[in-house]
C-alpha positions as CSV (number, residue, x, y, z in Angstrom):
1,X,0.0,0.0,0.0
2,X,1.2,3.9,-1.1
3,X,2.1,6.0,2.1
4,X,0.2,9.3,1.1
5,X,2.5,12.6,2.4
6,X,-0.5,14.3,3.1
7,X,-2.3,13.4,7.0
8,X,-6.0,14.2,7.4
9,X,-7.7,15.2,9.5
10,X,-11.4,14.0,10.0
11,X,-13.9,15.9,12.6
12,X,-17.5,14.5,13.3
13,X,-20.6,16.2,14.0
14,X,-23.1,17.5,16.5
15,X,-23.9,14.5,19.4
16,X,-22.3,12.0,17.2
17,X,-20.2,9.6,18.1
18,X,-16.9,8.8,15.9
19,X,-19.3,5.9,13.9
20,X,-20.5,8.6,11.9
21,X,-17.5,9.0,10.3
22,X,-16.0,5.4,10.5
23,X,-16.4,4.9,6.7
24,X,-14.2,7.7,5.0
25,X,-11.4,7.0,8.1
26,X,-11.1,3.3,7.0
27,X,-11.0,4.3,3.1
28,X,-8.6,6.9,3.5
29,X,-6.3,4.6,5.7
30,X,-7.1,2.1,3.2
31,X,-5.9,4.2,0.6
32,X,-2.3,5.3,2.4
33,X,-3.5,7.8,4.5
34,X,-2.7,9.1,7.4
35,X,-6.1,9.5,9.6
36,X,-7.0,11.2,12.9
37,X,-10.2,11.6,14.3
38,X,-10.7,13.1,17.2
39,X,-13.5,13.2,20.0
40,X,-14.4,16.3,20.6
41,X,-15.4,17.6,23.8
42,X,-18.7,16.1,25.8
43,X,-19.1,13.7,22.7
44,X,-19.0,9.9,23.0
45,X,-20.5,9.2,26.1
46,X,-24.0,10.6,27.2
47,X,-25.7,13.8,25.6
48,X,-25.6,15.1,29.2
49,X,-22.0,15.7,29.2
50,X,-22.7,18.4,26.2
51,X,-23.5,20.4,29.1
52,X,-21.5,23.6,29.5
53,X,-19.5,22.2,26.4
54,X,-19.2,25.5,23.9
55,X,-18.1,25.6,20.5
56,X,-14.9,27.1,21.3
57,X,-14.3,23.7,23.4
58,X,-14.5,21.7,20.0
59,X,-12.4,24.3,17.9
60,X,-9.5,24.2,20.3
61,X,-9.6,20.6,20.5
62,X,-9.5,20.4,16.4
63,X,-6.6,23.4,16.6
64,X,-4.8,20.7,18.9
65,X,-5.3,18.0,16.5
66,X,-3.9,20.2,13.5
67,X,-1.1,21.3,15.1
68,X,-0.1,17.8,15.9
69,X,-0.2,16.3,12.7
70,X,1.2,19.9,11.1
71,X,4.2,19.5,13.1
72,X,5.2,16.2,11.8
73,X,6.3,18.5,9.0
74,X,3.2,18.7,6.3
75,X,0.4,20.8,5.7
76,X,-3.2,18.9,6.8
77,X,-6.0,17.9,4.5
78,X,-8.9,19.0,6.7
79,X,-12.5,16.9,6.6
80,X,-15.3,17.8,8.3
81,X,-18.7,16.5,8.9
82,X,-22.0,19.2,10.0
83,X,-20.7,21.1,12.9
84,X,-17.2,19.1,11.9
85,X,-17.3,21.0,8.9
86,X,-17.9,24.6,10.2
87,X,-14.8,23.7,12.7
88,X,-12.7,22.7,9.5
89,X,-13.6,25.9,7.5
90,X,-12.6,28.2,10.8
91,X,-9.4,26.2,11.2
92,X,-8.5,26.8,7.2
93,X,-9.5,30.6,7.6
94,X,-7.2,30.5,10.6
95,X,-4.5,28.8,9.8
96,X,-3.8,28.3,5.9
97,X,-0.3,27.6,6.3
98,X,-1.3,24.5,7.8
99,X,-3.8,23.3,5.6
100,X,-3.3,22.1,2.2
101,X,-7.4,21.8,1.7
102,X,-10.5,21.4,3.1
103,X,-13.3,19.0,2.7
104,X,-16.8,20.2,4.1
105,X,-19.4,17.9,4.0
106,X,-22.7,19.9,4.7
107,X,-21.0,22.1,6.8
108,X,-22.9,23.3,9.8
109,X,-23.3,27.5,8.7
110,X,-27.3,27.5,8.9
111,X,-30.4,25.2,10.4
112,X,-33.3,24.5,8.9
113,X,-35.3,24.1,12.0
114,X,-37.0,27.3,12.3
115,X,-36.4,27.9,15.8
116,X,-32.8,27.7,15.7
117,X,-32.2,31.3,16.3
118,X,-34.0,31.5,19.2
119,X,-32.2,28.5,20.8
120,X,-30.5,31.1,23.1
121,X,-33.7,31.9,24.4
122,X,-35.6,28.8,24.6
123,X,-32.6,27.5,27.0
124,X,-34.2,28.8,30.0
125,X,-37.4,27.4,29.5
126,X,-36.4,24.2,27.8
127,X,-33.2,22.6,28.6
128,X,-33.1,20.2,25.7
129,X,-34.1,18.9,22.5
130,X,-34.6,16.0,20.7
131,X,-32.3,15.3,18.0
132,X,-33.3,16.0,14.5
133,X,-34.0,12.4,12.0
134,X,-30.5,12.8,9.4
135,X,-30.9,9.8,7.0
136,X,-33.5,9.4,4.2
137,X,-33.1,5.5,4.8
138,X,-34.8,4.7,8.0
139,X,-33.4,1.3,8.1
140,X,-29.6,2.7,7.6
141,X,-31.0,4.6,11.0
142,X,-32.2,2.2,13.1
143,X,-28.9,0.1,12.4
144,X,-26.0,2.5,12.5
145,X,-27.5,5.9,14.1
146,X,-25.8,6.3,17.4
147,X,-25.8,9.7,17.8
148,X,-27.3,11.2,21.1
149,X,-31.2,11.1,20.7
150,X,-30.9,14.7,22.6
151,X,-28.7,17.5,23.3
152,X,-28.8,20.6,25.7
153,X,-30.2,23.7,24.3
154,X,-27.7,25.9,25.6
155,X,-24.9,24.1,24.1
156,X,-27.1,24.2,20.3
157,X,-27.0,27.6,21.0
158,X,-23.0,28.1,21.3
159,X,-23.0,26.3,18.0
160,X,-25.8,28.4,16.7
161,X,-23.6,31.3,17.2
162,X,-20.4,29.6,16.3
163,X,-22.2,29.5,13.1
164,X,-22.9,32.6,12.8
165,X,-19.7,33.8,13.3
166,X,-17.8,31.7,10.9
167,X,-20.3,32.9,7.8
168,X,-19.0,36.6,8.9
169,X,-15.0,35.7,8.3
170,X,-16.1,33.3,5.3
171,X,-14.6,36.0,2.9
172,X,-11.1,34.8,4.1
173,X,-11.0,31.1,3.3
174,X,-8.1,31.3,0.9
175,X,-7.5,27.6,0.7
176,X,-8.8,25.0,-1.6
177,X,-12.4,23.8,-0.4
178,X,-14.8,20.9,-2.2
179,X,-18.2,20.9,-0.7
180,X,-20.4,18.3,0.1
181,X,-24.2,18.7,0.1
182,X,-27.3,16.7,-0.2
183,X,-30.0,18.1,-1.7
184,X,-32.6,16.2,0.7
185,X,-30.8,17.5,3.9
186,X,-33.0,18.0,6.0
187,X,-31.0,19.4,9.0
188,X,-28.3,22.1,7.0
189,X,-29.7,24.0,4.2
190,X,-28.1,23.6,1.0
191,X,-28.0,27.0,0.6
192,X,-25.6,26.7,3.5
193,X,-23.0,25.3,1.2
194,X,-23.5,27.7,-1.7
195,X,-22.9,30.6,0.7
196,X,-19.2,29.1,1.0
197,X,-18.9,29.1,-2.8
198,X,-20.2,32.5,-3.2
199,X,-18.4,34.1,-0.4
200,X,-14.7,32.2,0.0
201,X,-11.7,34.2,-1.6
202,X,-10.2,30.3,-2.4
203,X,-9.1,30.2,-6.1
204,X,-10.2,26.6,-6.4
205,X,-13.8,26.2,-5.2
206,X,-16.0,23.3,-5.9
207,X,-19.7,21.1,-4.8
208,X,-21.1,17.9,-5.4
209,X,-24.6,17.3,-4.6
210,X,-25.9,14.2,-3.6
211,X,-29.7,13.0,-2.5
212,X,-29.2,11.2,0.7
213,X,-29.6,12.4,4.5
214,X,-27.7,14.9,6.5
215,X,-25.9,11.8,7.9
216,X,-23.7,11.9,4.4
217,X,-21.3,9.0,5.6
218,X,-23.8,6.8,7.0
219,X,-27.0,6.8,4.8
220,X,-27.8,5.6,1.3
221,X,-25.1,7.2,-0.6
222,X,-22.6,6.9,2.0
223,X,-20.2,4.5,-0.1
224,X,-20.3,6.8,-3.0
225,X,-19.3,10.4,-0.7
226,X,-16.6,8.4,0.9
227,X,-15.0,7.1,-2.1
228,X,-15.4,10.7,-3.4
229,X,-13.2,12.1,-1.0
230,X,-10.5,9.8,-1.2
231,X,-10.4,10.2,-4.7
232,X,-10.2,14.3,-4.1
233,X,-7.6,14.0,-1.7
234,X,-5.4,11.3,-3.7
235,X,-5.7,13.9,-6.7
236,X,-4.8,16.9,-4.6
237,X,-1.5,14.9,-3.2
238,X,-0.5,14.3,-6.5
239,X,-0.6,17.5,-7.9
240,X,1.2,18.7,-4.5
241,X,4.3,16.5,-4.7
């Protein structure tokens, strides 16, 4: 098997668990690459340990994870899934010397569920909500969804802000970005994604759409967006070498 030069790293979503991106880890490790995936903060156990977790917690735990792979001496391929993604735009706009490209897949910059900007209000009167259905296939769900069926409201509302604040400094993402979307998500907007294409400075900017859930590496297309970024980043570390 080819050693790729290039590491990657690979950030989950919202209450997920590290299953829900299992399947592009194993074909990017199949396919020579270097893969970390870290937990980040209150994730992994019990939704109740989201509690007082903010979403600066879980971008200083991915800036940890970048520098640590960045320091073995090669800029970081950077995938990121929902709120994984938002984190992996902020850390390219961050740092771009670090990262060679980034991968968002339906990255977390708007919510479809209507009362998403009042989440900061609706904390004091309801201290959590259920979480939202991701997959078009129910049966993919009831056999590989374990993401926390809840998750407090105060902590949605860090990333709810998070959000908002990473669409304001969108305009200086300068590295290369491929997007992932479905066009049947039913928890981020696709015009989420096309507010990236429109508003990053990056001189190579692309999208592909796909028809499946939210949950992009678990549901019924999830075989097909896997192999798609393996294929992206294998093409990118050739051209860089």
């Amino acid at each position: 098997m080819k050693k790729r030069e290039m590491p990657v790293l690979l950030l989950h979503g919202f209450t997920s668990s590290l299953d829900c991106v299992k399947k592009p880890a194993e074909v990017l490790r199949a396919a020579g690459f270097e893969v970390v995936t870290p937990l980040l903060r209150g994730h992994g156990t019990r939704w109740e340990d989201l509690r007082g977790v903010t979403a600066a917690d879980w971008f200083e735990d991915g800036r940890r994870a970048l520098d640590e792979l960045y320091g073995r001496g090669r800029p970081v391929a950077v995938v990121g899934l929902s709120m994984g993604g938002l984190v992996a735009l902020d850390l390219a706009i961050h740092f771009p010397e670090k990262v060679a490209v980034v991968v968002g897949a339906a990255p977390a910059l708007e919510f479809s569920n209507p009362l998403s900007p009042l989440s900061r209000h609706l904390a004091r009167l309801i201290p959590s909500f259920p979480s939202p259905n991701a997959f078009v296939d129910q049966d993919l769900r009831r056999r590989f969804d374990t993401n926390y069926k809840r998750f407090p409201t105060a902590t949605f509302a860090s990333l709810f802000a998070y959000s908002r604040e990473v669409r304001g400094r969108l305009d200086r993402l300068t590295v290369p970005v491929h997007l992932i979307h479905s066009l049947k998500d039913q928890v981020v907007p696709p015009r989420a994604t096309r507010h990236v294409l429109e508003t990053a400075r990056s001189e190579r900017k692309s999208v592909s759409w796909y028809n499946c859930g939210h949950e992009l590496f678990l549901d019924l297309e999830s075989d097909a967006v896997a192999a798609e970024v393996r294929d992206l980043l294998v093409a990118f570390g050739e051209e860089k070498r």
